[in-house]
Every structure is written in C-alpha cells, then in structure tokens.
LUMMARVO-618741 format. One line per field, with one value per residue (C-alpha): residue number from 1; chain; x, y, z. Coordinates in Angstrom, 3 decimals. Last residue first. Layout:
<nodes>
seq (NUM / ...)
mol (A / ...)
px (X / ...)
py (Y / ...)
pz (Z / ...)
</nodes>
This chain:
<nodes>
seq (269 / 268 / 267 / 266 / 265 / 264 / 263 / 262 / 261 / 260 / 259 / 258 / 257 / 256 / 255 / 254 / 253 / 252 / 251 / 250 / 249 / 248 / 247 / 246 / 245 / 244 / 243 / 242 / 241 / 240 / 239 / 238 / 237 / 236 / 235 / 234 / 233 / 232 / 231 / 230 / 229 / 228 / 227 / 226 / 225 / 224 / 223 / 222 / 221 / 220 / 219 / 218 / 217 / 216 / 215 / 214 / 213 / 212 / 211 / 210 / 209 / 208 / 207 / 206 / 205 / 204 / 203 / 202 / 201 / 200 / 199 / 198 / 197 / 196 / 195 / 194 / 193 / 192 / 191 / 190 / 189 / 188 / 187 / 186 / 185 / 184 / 183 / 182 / 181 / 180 / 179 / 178 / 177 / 176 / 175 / 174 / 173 / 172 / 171 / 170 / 169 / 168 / 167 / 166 / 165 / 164 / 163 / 162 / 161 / 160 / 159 / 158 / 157 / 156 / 155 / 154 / 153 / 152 / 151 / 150 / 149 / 148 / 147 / 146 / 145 / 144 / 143 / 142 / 141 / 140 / 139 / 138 / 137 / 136 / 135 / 134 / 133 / 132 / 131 / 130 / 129 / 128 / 127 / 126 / 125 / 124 / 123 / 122 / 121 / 120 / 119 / 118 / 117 / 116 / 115 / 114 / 113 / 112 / 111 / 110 / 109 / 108 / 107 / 106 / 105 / 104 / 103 / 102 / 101 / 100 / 99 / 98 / 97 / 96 / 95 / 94 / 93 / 92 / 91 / 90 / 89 / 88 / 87 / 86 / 85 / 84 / 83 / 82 / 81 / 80 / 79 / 78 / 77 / 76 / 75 / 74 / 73 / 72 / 71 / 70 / 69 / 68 / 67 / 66 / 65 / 64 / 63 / 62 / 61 / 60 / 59 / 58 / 57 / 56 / 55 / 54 / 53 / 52 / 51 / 50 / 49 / 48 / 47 / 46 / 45 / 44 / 43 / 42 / 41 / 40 / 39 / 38 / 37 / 36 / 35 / 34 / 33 / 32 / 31 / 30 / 29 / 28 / 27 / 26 / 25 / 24 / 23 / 22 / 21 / 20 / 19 / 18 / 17 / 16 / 15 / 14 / 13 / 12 / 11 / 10 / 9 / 8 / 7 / 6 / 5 / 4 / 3 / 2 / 1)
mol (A / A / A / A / A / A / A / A / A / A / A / A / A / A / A / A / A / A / A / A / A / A / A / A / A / A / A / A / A / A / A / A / A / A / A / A / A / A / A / A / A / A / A / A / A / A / A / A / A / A / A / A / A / A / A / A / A / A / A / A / A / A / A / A / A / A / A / A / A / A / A / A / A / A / A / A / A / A / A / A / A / A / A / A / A / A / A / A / A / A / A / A / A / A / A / A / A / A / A / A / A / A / A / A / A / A / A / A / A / A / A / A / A / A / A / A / A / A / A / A / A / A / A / A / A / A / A / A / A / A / A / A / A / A / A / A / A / A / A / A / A / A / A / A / A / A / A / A / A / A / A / A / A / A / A / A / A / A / A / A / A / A / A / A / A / A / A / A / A / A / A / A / A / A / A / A / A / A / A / A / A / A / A / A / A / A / A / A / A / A / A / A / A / A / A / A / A / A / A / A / A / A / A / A / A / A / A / A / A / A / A / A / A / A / A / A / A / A / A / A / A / A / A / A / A / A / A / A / A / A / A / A / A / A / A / A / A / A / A / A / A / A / A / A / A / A / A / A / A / A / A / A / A / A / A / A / A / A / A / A / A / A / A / A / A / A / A / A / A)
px (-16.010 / -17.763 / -18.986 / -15.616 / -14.284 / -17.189 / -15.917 / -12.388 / -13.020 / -15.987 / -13.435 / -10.256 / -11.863 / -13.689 / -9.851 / -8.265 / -10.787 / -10.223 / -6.728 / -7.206 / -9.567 / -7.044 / -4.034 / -6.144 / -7.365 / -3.705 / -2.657 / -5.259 / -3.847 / -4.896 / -2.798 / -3.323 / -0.637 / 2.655 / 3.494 / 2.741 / 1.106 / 1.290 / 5.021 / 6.435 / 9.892 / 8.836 / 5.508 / 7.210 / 8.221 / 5.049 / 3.342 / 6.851 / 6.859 / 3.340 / 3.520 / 6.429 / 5.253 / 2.119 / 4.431 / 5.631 / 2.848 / 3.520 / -0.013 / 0.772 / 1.664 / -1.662 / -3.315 / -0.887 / -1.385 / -5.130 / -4.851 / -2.377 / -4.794 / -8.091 / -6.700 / -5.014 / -8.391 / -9.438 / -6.785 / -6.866 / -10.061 / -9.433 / -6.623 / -9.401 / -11.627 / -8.840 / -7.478 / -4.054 / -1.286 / -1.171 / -0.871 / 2.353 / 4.561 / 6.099 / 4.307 / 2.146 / -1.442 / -2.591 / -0.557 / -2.628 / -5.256 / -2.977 / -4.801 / -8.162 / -7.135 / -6.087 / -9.952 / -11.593 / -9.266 / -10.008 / -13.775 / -13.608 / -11.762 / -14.076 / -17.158 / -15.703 / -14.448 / -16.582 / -17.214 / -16.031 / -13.870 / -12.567 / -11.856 / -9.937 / -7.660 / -7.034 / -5.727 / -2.657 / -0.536 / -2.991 / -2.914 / -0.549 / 2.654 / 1.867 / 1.929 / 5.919 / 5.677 / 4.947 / 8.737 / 10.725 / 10.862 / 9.171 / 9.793 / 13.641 / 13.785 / 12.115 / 14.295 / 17.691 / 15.905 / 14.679 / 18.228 / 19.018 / 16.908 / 18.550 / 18.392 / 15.272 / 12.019 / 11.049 / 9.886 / 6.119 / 4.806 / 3.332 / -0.714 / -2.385 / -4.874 / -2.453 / 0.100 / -2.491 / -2.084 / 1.491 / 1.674 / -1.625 / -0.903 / 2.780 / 1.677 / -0.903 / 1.453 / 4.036 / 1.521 / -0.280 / 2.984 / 5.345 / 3.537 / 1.312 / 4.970 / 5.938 / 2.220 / 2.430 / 6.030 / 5.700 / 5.365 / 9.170 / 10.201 / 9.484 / 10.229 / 7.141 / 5.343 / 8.044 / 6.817 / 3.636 / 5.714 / 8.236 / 5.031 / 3.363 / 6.078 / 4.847 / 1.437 / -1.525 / -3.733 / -1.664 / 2.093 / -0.741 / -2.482 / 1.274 / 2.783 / -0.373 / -0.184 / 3.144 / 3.304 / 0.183 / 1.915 / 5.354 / 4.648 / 5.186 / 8.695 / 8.953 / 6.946 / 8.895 / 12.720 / 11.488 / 10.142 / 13.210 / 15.460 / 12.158 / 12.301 / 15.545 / 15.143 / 12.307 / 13.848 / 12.330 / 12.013 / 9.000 / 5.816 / 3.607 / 1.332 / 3.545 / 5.487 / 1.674 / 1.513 / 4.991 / 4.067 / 1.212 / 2.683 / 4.286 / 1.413 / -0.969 / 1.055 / 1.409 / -2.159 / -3.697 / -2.370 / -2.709 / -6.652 / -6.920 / -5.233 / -6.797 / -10.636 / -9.547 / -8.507 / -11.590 / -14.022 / -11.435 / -10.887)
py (-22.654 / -23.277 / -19.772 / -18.515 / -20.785 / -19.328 / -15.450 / -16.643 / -17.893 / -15.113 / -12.768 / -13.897 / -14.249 / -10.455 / -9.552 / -11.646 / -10.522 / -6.937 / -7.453 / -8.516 / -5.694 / -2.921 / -5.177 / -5.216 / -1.512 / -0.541 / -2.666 / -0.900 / 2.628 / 4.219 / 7.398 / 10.596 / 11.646 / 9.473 / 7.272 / 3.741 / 1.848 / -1.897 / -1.986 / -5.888 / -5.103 / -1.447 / -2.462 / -5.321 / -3.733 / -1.883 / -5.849 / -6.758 / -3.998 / -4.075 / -7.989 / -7.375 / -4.840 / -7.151 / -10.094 / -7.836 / -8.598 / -12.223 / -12.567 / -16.574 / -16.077 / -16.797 / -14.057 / -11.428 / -12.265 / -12.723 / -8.954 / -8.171 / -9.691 / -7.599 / -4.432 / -5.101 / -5.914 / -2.460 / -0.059 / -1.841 / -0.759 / 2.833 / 2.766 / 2.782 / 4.971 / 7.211 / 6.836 / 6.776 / 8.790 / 11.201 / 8.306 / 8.058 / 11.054 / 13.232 / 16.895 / 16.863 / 17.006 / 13.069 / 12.683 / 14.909 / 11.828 / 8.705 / 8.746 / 8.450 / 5.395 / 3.893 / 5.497 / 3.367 / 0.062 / 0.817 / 1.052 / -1.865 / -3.986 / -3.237 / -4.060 / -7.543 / -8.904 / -7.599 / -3.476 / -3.187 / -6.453 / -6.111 / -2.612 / -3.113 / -5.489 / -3.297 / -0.543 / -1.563 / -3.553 / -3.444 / -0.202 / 1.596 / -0.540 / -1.294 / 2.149 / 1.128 / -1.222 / 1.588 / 2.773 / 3.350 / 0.038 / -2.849 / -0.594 / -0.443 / -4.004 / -4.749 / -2.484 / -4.812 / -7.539 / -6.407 / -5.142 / -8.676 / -8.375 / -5.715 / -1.912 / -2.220 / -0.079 / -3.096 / -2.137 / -1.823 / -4.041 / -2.710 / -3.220 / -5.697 / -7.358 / -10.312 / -7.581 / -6.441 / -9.916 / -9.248 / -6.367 / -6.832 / -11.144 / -10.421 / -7.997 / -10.154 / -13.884 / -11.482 / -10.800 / -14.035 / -15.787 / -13.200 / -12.828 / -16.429 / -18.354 / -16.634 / -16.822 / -20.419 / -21.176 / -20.127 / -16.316 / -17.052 / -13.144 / -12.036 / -8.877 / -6.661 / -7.823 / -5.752 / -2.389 / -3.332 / -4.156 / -1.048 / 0.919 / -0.742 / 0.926 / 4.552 / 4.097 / 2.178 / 5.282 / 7.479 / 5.623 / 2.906 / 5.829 / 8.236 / 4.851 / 4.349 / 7.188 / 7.521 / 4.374 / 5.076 / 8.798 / 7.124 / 7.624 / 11.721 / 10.900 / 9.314 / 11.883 / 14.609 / 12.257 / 12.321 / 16.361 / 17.594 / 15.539 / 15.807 / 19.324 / 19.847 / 17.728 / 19.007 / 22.813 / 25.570 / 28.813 / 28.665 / 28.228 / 29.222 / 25.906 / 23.421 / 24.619 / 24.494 / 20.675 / 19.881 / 21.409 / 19.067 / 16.252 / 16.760 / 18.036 / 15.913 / 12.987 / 14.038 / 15.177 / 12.241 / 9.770 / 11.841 / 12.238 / 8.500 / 7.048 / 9.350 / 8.439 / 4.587 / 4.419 / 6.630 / 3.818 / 1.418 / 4.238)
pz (12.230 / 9.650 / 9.374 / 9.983 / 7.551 / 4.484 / 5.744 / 4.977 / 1.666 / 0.291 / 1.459 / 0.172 / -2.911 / -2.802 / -2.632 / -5.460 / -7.848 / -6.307 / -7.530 / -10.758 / -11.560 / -10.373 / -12.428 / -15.720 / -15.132 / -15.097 / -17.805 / -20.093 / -18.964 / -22.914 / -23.090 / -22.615 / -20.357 / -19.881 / -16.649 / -18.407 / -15.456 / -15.468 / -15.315 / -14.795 / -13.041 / -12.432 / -10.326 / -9.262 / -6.034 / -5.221 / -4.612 / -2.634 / -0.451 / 0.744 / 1.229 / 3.058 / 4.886 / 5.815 / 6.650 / 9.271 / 11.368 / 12.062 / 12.479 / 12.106 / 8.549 / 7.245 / 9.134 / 7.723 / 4.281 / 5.061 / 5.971 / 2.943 / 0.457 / 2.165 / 1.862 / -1.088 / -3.091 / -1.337 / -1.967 / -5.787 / -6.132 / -4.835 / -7.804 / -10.009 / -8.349 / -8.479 / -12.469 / -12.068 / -14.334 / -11.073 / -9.594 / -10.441 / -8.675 / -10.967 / -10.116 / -6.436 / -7.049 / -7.366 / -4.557 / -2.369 / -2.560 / -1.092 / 2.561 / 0.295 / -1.454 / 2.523 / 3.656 / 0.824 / 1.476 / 5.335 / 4.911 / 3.161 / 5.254 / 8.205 / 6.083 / 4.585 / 7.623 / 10.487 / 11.421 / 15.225 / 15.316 / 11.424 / 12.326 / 15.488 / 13.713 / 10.445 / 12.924 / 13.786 / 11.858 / 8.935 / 8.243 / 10.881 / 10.658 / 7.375 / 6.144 / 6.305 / 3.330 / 1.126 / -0.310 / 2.548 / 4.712 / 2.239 / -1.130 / -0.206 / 0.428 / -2.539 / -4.725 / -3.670 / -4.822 / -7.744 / -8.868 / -9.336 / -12.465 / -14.736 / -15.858 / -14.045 / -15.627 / -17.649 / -20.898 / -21.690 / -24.433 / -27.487 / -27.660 / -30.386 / -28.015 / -27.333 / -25.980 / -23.380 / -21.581 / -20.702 / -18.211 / -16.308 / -16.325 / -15.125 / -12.207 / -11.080 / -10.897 / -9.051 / -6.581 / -6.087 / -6.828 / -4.398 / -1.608 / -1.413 / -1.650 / 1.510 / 3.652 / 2.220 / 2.892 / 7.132 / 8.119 / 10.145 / 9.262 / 13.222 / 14.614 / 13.471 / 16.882 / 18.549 / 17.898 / 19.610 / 22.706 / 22.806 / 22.264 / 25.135 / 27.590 / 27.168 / 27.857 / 26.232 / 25.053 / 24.668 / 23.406 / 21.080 / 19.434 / 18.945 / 17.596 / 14.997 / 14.256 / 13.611 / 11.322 / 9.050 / 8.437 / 7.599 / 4.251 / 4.643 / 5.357 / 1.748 / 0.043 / 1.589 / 0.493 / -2.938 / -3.389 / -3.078 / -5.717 / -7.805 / -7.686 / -8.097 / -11.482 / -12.379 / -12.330 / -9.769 / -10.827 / -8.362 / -10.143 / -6.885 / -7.366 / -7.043 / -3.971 / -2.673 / -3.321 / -2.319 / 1.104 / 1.257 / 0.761 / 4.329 / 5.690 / 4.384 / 5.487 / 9.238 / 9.560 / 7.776 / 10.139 / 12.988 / 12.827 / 11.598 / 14.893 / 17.128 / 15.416 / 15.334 / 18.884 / 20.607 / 20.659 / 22.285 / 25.172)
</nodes>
C-alpha cells in the first residue's frame, strides 16, 4: 500500500485543480462577452477551490488507504502553532529578508521601484492569514504535510525534494493560461526554481518546528504574503522581471543551503 500512496495522492491532486482551473481556461478561449471584471469576480473563488487540490488528496490518500478514522488524526497534526522562536523568526526573516533584497537591490542598478500593493501595513497581517488558509498555505496539507515525508524516505533529502519542487511548478501550469492570474507574468523555469528552493525551506521549516505541520502553511502564507508588501513581480507584459529572477535565485540559494546543512547533520549523525 506505501508504493501506491504517492501515485493516488498525485492522480487526485491534479484532477481536482485541473478541473477547476481548467474551466477558466476554456471560458478563456470561447471569448464570451464576458467583462474583466466579471471575470475576475468568477474566476477568484475557482482558483481558490482549485488550491485545495494538495489538501483533498491528500485526505482522499490517507481516508483509503488508512480508513475513515485516520483522517480525523492526520487532520489533527495541523493543530499546533507552538513551532518554537527559530522555526518563527526563520518564516518571516528568511522570507521577508528575500522579498526586500528582490525588491530593493534593482534600484542600485538604475531601475524605478515598485510600489507596495497595500494601501497600508497593518493590512499585512490581515493578508497573511488569508494567504495561509485560502491563498497557498492550504497545498500544505498535501505538499509537505503529506506527501513530502514519504518522498524524502523513498527518494532521500535532496532527490525527494526535488521531484516535489518540479511536480509543485508543474501542479501551477494551467495558471499560466487563465487571464489575470500572475504567473502568467512568470517565466516557468523560473518560478520552477523557486518550487524547489521552497520545497526544501518549508520542509526544514517544518522540521525545525517540531513537525508541527502547520508551520508549513504558515511558511506558505507568509512567503505569498509579502509578495504585494515588497512586489518582486511587476504584472505588465514586456517588461524586464529583474526582481523576479532576484527572488527565484535567492530562494534556491536558500534551498541548496538547507540541503548541504541538513544532509552534513545526517551524516554526523
């Protein structure tokens, strides 16, 4: 039954999403008489309910191949918020500290800074709780909540969270086809090497807190949180995304990092 997990798990996953973002995609391409603004009002709550893609498969994995009651007891791992200050202090500086160097450092090479997309600070707050539940943090449940684990056992540390950071950048594709949403201002390999820096962040993240599993939708949250307050994408067509390549190459930094530190304890250990 272990050998079947991942397959089940990954089968679900991308039916759920695809079909959701999916329908946006062929709205798309009949030209309804549709206005942006309609559109967008539609379109926002299908992207958000496709999201949960990560989370249902995992729950329809652990439900089949576990039985009814394990699902009450996977579901509670995501109770706790005590990850300890270093798993807290790693989320936001290590995150924040990436999203400030991407937005400022371009302004030293001549280029215009980006405005803030808040109307003011203290909405942050209320936006990373959003992003943690409805905006990203929810693939946790799936990603590394579920599946990263069984990876890492079957593949190791660095193989296990690759494949996952690839598969996660492919599990985002159809967005690059639906009208408004950001990545369609993204280049994909790009934003694959972010998948994969993440991958491996949110996994230490997660190990550092005591596998206190919902430090990874916090983590989640918080990283697509300060994408507005320090904006490293400019969502406009053919324009130079040097912030974006800043952040993607920061990230992966961060990753191979985490990698080269936990593989050298696990050695010593």
């Amino acid at each position: 039954m272990e050998k079947r997990t991942p397959i089940m798990f990954f089968v679900v996953t991308f039916l759920w999403t695809w079909s959701f973002w999916g329908i946006l995609i062929i709205i798309g391409m009949l030209n309804l008489p549709i206005s942006d603004v309609i559109f967008q009002a539609i379109s926002m709550p299908i992207v958000i309910i496709g999201a949960f893609g990560p989370a249902v498969g995992a729950i329809s994995s652990v439900y089949v191949i576990e039985g009814k009651g394990s699902v009450r007891k996977f579901l509670g791992q995501f109770l706790s918020l005590k990850f300890g200050l270093k798993a807290w202090l790693a989320i936001f500086l290590v995150l924040g500290g990436a999203s400030i160097i991407a937005w400022i450092l371009p302004e030293f090479f001549g280029e215009d800074r980006i405005r803030t997309f808040f109307p003011s600070v203290f909405v942050f707050p209320i936006y990373i709780i959003i992003m943690v539940f409805f905006g990203g943090g929810q693939e946790e449940i799936g990603w590394r909540g579920y599946i990263s684990p069984y990876l890492e056992k079957r593949f190791g540390l660095i193989v296990g969270g690759l494949i996952l950071g690839i598969v996660w950048a492919i599990w985002h594709l159809p967005l690059w086809f639906i009208s408004g949403a950001s990545q369609a201002y993204m280049n994909f390999l790009g934003f694959m090497l972010k998948t994969i820096g993440y991958s491996y962040f949110f996994s230490w993240v997660i190990k550092e807190s005591g596998n206190r599993l919902f430090s990874g939708l916090v983590a989640h949250g918080v990283a697509n949180a300060f994408v507005p307050l320090f904006p490293w994408i400019i969502l406009a067509d053919n324009v130079k995304q040097t912030r974006f390549w800043i952040h993607g190459i920061i990230i992966i930094i961060i990753g191979i990092i985490i990698v080269i530190t936990r593989t050298y304890k696990n050695m010593k250990n």
